[in-house]
C-alpha positions as CSV (number, residue, x, y, z in Angstrom):
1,X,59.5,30.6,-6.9
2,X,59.4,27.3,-9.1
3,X,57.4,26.3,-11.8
4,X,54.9,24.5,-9.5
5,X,54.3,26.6,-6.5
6,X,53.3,29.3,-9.5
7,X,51.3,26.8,-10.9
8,X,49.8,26.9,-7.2
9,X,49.6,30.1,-6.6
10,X,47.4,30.6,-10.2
11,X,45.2,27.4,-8.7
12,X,44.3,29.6,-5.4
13,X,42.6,32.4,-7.9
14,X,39.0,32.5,-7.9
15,X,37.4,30.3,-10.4
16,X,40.6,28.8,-11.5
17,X,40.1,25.2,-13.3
18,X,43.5,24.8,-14.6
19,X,46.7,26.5,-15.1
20,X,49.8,25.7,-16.8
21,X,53.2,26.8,-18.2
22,X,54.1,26.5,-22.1
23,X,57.3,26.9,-24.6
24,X,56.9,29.6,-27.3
25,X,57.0,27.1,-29.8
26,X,54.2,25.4,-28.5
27,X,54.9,22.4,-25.8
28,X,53.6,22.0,-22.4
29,X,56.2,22.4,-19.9
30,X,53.5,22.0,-16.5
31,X,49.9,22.0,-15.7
32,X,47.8,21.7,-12.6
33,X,43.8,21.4,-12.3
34,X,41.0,19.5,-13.7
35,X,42.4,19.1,-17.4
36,X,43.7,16.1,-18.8
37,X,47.2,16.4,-20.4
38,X,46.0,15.4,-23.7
39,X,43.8,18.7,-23.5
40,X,46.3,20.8,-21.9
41,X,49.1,20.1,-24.7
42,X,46.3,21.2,-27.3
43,X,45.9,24.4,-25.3
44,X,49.8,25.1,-25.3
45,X,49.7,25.2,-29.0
46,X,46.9,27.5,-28.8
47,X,48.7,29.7,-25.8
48,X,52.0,30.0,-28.1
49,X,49.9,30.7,-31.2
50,X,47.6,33.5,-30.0
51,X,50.6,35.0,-28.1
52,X,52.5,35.2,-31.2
53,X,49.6,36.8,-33.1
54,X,49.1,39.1,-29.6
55,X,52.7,40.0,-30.0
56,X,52.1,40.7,-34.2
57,X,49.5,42.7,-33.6
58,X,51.0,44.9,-31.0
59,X,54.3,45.1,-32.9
60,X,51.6,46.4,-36.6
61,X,49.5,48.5,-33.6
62,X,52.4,50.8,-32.2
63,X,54.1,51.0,-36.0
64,X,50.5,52.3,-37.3
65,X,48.9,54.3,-34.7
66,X,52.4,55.8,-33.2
67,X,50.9,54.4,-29.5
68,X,52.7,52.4,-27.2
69,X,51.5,48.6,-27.3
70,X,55.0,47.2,-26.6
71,X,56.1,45.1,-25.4
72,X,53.2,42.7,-25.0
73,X,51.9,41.2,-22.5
74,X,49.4,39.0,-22.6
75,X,45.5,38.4,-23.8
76,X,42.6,36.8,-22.8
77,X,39.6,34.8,-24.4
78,X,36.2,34.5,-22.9
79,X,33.8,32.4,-24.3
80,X,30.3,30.4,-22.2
81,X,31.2,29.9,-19.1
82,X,34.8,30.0,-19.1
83,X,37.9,32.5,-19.7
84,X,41.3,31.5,-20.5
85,X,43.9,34.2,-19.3
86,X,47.8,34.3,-20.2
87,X,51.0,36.1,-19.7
88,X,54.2,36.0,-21.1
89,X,54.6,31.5,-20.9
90,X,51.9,30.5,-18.3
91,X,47.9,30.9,-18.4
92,X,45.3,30.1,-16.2
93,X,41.2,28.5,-17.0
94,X,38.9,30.4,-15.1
95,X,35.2,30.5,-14.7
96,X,34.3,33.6,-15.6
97,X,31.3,34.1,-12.9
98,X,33.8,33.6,-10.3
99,X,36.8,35.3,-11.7
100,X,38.6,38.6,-10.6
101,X,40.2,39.6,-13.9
102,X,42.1,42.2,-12.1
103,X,43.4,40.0,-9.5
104,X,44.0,37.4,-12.4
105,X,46.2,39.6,-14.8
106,X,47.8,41.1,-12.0
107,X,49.1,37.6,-10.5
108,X,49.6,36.7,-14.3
109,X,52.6,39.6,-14.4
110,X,54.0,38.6,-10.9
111,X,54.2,34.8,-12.0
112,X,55.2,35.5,-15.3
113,X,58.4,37.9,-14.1
């Protein structure tokens, strides 16, 4: 499947807004949806950032607690109206009164693979 008909296939969830693929260091590598590139290179930053502080935490979790929280997966931020949802390099915008986080996170680990 290439980058773009994942990008799709994140676009057909309900309540998507946006989706897009980004480079662990930070850089937008795709987006589709109603988000202007400026925007959507901001978010990348903040994808690659909170996935490497998802990834810390997980990492101090399992040490600490003995659990299993590795190796992560992804996160999730919900704030007013909207939810932002990521795995492994590529996230999706949702609005969060249409969204199926079940169906979401569960296409986010098939697109991510």
């Amino acid at each position: 499947m290439s980058e773009g008909q994942k990008l799709e296939r994140l676009m057909k969830l309900k309540g998507a807004v946006a989706a897009g693929k980004f480079t662990m260091d930070g850089k937008l590598v795709e987006h589709k949806g109603n988000l202007p590139k400026d925007i959507a290179e901001m978010v990348a930053m903040m994808c690659a950032a909170n996935t490497m502080m998802g990834t810390m935490q997980a990492n101090g979790f399992t040490k600490l607690t003995g659990m299993k929280w590795t190796p992560f997966h992804g996160w999730a931020v919900a704030a007013g109206d909207y939810a932002v949802c990521v795995m492994g390099t590529y996230g999706v915008f949702v609005e969060m009164n249409k969204a199926d986080f079940n169906e979401i996170f569960k296409t986010l680990m098939e697109v991510a693979k």
